[in-house]
N, C-alpha and C positions, 0 to 999 in steps of 0.2 A: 734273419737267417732262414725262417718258414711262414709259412702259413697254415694254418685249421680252418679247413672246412667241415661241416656236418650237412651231409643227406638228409632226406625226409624220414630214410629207414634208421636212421641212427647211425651209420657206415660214416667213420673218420676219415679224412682226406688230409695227410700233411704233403705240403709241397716246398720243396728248396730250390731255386734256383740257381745255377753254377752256370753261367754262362762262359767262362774261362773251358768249362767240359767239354768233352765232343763226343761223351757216353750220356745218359742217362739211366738210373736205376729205377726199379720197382718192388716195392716189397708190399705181399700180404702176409701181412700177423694176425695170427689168429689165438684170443686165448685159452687155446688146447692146449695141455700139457700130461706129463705124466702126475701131475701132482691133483686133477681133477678127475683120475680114473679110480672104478674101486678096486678092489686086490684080485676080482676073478677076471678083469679087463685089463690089467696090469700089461704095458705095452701098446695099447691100442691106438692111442695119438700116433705111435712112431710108424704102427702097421699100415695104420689110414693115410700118412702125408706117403709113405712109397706108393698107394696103391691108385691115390689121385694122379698120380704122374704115367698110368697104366695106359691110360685110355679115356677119349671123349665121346660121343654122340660123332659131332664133323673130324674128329681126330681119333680111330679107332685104336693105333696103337701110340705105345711111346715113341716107339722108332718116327713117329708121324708130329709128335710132341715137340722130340727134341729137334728133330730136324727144321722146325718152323723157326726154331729161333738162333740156332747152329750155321742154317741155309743166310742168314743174316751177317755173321759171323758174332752173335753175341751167346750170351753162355745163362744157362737155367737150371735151378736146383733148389729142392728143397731143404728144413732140417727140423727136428722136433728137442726141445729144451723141458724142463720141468716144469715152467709154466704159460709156454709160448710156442706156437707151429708156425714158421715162416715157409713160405712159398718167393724167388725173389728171381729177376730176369734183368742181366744188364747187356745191352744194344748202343751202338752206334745211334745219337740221341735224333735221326733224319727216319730210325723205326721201330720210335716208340710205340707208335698205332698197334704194329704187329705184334710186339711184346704184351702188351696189356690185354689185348684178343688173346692170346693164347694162356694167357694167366687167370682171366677171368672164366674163359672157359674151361680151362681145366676145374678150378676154383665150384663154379657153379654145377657144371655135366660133365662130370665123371662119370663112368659106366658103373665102376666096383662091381667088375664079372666074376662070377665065382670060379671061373679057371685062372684066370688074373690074381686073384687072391689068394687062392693054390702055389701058385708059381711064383709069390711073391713072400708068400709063408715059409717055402724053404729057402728064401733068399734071406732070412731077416735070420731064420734059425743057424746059417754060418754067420750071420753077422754079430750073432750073439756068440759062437763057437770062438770067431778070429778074436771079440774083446775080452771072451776068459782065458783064450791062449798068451795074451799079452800082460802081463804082470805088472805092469806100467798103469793100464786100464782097471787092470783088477782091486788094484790096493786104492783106488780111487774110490770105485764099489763099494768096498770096504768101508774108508774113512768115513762116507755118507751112512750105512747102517748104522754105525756107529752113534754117528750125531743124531740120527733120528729114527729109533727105532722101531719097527711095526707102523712106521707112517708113508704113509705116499711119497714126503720129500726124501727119504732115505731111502727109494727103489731107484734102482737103475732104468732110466729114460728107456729102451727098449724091450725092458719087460722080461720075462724069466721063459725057459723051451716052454713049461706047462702050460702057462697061460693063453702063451703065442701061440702054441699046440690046436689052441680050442678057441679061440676066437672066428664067430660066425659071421658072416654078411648083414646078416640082420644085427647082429651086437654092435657093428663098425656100424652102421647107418644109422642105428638109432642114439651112438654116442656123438655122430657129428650132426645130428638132429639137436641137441643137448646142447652144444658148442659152436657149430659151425652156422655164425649167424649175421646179419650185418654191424648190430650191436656188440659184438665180439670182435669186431674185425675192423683192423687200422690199415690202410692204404696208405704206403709211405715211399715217394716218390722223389729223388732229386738228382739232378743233373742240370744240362743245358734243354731248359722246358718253358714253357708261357702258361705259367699255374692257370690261368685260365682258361684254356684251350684241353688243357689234359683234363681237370675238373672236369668240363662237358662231357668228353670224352665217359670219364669214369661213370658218368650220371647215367648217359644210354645203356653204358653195358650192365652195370648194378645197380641203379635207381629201382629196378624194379625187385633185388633179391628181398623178398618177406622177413621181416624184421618178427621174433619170439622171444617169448619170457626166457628171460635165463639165471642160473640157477650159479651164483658167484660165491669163492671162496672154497676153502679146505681148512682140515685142522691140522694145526702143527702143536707139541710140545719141543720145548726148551730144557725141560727139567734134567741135571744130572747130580746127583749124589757124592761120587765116587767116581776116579780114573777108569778108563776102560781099556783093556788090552785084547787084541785080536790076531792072531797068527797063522798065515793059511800058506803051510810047508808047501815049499814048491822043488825042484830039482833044475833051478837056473843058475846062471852063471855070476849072476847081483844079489841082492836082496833091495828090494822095493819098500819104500814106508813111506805112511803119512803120517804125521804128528797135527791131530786138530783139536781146535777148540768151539763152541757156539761165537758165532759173531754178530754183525749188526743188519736188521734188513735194508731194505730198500727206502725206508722213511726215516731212519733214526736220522737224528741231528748231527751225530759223529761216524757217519759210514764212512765220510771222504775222509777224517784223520785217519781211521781204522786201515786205510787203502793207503793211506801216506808212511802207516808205520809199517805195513809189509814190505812197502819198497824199502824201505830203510832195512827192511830186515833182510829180505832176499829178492828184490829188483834189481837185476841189472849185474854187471861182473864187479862193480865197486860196491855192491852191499856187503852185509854185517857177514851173512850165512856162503856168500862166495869167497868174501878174502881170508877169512878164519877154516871156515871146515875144506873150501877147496884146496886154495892156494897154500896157506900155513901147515893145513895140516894132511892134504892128500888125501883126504879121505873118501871125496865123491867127485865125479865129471859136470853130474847135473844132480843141482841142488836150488832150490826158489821156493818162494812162498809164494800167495795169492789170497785174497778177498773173496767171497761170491755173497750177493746178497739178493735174498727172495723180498717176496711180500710182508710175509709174517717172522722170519728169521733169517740167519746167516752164517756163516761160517772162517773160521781164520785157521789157513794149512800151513804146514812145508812138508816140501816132499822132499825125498832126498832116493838116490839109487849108489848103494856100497855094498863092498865085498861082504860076503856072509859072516865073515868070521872079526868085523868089527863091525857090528850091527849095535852092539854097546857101546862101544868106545863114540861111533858117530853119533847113536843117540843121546849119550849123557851130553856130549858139545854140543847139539842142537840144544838143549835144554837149556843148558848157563847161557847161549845168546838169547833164547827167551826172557831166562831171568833177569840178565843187562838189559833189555829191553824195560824193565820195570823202574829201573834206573834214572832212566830217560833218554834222550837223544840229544847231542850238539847241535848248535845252530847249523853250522855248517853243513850235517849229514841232512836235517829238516828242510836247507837252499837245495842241496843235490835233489834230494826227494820230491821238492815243491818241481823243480823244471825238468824233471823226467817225468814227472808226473802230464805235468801240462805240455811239451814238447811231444811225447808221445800221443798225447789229445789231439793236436792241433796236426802232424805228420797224419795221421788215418783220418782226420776229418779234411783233406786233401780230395780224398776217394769217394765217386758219388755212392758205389756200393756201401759203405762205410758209413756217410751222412743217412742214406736211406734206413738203414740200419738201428741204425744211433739215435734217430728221432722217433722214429716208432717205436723200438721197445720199449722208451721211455714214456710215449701215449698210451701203450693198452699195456703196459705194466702199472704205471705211478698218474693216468690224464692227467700228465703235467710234465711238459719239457722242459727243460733245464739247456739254456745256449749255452753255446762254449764259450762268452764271454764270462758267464754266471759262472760256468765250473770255476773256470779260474780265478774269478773274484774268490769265491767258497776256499778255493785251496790257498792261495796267497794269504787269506784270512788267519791259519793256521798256526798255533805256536807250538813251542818246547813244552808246554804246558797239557795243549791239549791232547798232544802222543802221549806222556806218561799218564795223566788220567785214564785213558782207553787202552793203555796196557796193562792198568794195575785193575780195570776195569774188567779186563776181556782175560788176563792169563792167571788165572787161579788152577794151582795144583789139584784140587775133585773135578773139574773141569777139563782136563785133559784124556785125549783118548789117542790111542797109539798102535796103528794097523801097519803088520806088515807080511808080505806075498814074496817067499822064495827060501831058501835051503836053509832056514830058521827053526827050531825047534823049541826053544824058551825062551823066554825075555824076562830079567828080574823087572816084576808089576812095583813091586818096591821103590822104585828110584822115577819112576813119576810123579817128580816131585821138582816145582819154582821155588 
């Protein structure tokens, strides 16, 4: 399904081949994130990937940027994660040359003009503006301080006004000094390509970027005590919540059951938490749960958006399907779970964006791919057995924390309870 290659500078090269395509993609991951910043740079990963897109040396503005790869008709953009910065360009696979040129130069010579970073600081400060005005975004926020509080993994990827406020040119240069390296950086590339030809390719334009010592990891705690409840009144029309727990990272042995039982639980309009709290019982429009797993930790949600005025009533029913969850699962809901699970693998890994994607995170997150045949061995693998283990594992009542954003005033703390 790919290939690895490695540079002289330490710079990873995955390449897929999709010759069925008629796009090819390109991705630079980079691992920058907000979880590698300290608390008075807080945002900087997000400030720095906007501000690379500003301007080059031979490409002075964006407008110059995007149009190189727009003028092609293919499409470029960056994004910043908690422990990941992707830069990524998908073209018509007859200009991929001009794609990679304009990725690596951006990549390499950026300007970071201090009028540039001005104009780009009040652009980040409504950005930060539009996701506390969104209550959706906000109880998100939320659920993360929750799970991890006063640490890096429990701030919000764009960073706080203050921070953002005060961040210097000199602070952005010497933190992607820090990070932005070729030992840091995975090259993931698939479409309709001749891995070999693009390889050379990438060796001219970054063979020579300077490979430095770099300084890997962060601290996480896990530890909770006691349920935690959070309520931040809003004057909306829903009320918002998230119900989370600690979940699994990115290496434990049981993350893919851990992701099999949320489908079960709210995957899809035939899970647990749609046909009960939607359909039975009207309580919410959109309600799901979801997985997310770091390096060091992880997390198991649902979110659910209901009228203010059963914010209980919905809560206490999300609760009891937690608790049935402890119970276990039927064969049959663990078949549905197993081929949503792997049907929706295999539909996105269709997309060369998507394969590009998919393989590099997994190099400069876990250096180690996992094919899509392997997932699905992994999940097929999967019994009635090992959901209820990792539910009776992962849902314990001190364990539970409970954030919710809108025209809410109290919540009995009392009734967090499996």
């Amino acid at each position: 399904m790919y290939n690895k290659t490695v540079l002289d500078n330490g710079l990873r090269v995955i390449t897929s081949a999709m010759p069925h395509s008629r796009s090819v993609c390109i991705a630079f991951l980079v691992g920058a994130g907000s979880c590698y910043e300290a608390q008075e740079e807080a945002g900087i990963s997000h400030f720095a990937e906007h501000v690379f897109f500003k301007g080059t040396k031979r490409r002075p503005t964006a407008k110059e940027i995007s149009q190189d790869i727009e003028g092609i008709g293919g499409i470029i953009n960056g994004g910043t994660d908690k422990e990941l910065t992707v830069y990524w360009a998908k073209v018509a696979s007859s200009h991929f040359s001009i794609a990679l040129d304009v990725l690596a130069d951006l990549l390499l010579n950026s300007r970071f003009d201090d009028k540039d970073i001005g104009q780009e600081r009040q652009v980040i400060m409504e950005e930060i503006n539009m996701n506390l005005d969104l209550p959706r975004e906000r109880v998100s926020m939320l659920i993360d301080e929750m799970l991890w509080p006063g640490q890096p993994l429990g701030r919000e990827v764009i960073g706080g006004k203050e921070t953002v406020a005060s961040i210097t040119r000199e602070q952005m240069l010497n933190y992607i000094a820090r990070r932005y390296m070729p030992n840091n950086t995975v090259v993931s590339i698939a479409g309709d390509i001749q891995p070999e030809e693009a390889i050379a390719q990438i060796d001219r334009l970054l063979g020579k970027w300077t490979v430095r010592e770099l300084t890997t990891g962060y601290k996480v705690t896990n530890e909770q005590m006691a349920p935690g409840l959070r309520i931040e009144h809003r004057d909306n029309e829903q009320a918002h919540l998230c119900l989370g727990v600690h979940g699994f990272s990115q290496f434990h042995p049981q993350r893919f059951a851990l992701d099999l039982l949320s489908t079960v639980l709210g995957g899809g309009m035939s899970s647990r938490l749609f046909t009960e709290i939607r359909e039975h019982k009207g309580l919410a429009y959109d309600i799901h749960s979801y997985s997310d797993h770091f390096l060091n930790a992880g997390s198991f949600i649902v979110y659910a958006g209901v009228d203010p005025g059963k914010v209980e009533t919905a809560g206490a029913a999300i609760l009891e399907e937690l608790s049935k969850l402890k119970q276990g699962v039927t064969l049959s809901e663990l078949t549905r779970a197993k081929e949503l699970s792997k049907g929706r693998l295999q539909l996105r890994l269709e997309d060369s964006q998507n394969v590009a994607l998919w393989l590099g995170s997994q190099e400069i997150l876990r250096q180690h791919i996992l094919s899509e045949d392997e997932v699905i061995s992994i999940v097929d693998a999967l019994t009635v057995d090992d959901l209820k283990r990792v539910a009776e594992e992962v849902l314990i009542s001190n364990k539970l924390n409970l954030a919710i954003v809108g025209p809410v005033k109290k919540y009995p703390s009392s009734s967090l309870s499996l």
